[in-house]
C-alpha positions as semicolon CSV with decimal commas, in nm:
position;residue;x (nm);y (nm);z (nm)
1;X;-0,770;1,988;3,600
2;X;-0,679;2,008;3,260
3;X;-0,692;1,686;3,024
4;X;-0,339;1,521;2,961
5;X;-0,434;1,393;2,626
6;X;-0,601;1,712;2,557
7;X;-0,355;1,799;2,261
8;X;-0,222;1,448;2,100
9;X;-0,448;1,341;1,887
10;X;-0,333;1,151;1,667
11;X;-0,600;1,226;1,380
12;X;-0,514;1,579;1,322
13;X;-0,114;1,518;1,364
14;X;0,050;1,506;0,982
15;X;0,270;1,226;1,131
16;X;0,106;1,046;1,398
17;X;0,439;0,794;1,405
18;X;0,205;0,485;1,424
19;X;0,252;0,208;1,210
20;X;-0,012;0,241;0,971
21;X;0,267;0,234;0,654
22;X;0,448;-0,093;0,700
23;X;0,738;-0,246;0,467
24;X;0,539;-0,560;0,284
25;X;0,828;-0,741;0,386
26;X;0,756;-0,718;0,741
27;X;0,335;-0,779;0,716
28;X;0,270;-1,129;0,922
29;X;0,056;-1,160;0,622
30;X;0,290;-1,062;0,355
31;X;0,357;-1,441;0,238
32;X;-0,020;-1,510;0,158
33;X;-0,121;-1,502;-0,208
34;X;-0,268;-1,152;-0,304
35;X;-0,618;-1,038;-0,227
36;X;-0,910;-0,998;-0,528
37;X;-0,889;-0,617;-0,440
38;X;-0,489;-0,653;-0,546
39;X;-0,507;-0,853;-0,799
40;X;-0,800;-0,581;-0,968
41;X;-0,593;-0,274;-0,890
42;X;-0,245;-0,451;-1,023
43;X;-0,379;-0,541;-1,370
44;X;-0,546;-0,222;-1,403
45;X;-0,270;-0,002;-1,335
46;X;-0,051;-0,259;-1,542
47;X;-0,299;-0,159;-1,849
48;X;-0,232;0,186;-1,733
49;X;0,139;0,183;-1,751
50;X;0,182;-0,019;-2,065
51;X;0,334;-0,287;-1,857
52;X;0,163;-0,646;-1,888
53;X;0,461;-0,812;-1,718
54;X;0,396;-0,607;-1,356
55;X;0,079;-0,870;-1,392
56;X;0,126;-1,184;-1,210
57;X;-0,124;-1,463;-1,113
58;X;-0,016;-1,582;-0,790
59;X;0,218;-1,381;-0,660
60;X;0,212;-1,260;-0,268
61;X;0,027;-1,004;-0,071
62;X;0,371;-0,852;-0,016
63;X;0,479;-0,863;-0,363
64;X;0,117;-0,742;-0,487
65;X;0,188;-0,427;-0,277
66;X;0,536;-0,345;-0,437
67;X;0,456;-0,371;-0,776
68;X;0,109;-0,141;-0,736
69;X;0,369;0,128;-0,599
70;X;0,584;0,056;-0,820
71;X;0,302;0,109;-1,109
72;X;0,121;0,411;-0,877
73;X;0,471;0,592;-0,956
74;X;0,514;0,516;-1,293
75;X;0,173;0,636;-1,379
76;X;0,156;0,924;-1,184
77;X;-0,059;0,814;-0,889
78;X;0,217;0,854;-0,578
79;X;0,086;1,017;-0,306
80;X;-0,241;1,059;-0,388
């Protein structure tokens, strides 16, 4: 008997449909101030992009997470 499963899997799909890219706004951890890793990657791609005010002491997870897109796209780094 053949396997079921034999052909979804889920690695080797280009879009698996899981949930793996959430809206920030909807993490359960979204409201929690941002992690050392953010906080590294925002003020380096701030430096990047010219932009010293996309830096922020305290701000949120969720809020980290927007601007680094935000910043990822203005200096070239979406998608990659």
């Amino acid at each position: 008997m053949a396997d079921p499963h034999a052909d979804n899997n889920p690695k080797t799909e280009p879009d698996p449909g899981s949930n793996t890219e959430k809206d920030p706004d909807d993490w359960t951890t979204g409201g929690e101030p941002m992690t050392g890793a953010q906080a590294s990657y925002l003020k380096t791609l701030s430096e990047q992009a010219h932009d010293a005010d996309a830096f922020e002491e305290g701000i949120t997870k969720a809020e980290a997470s927007k601007r680094i897109d935000a910043l990822r796209d203005k200096v070239g780094l979406a998608g990659r």
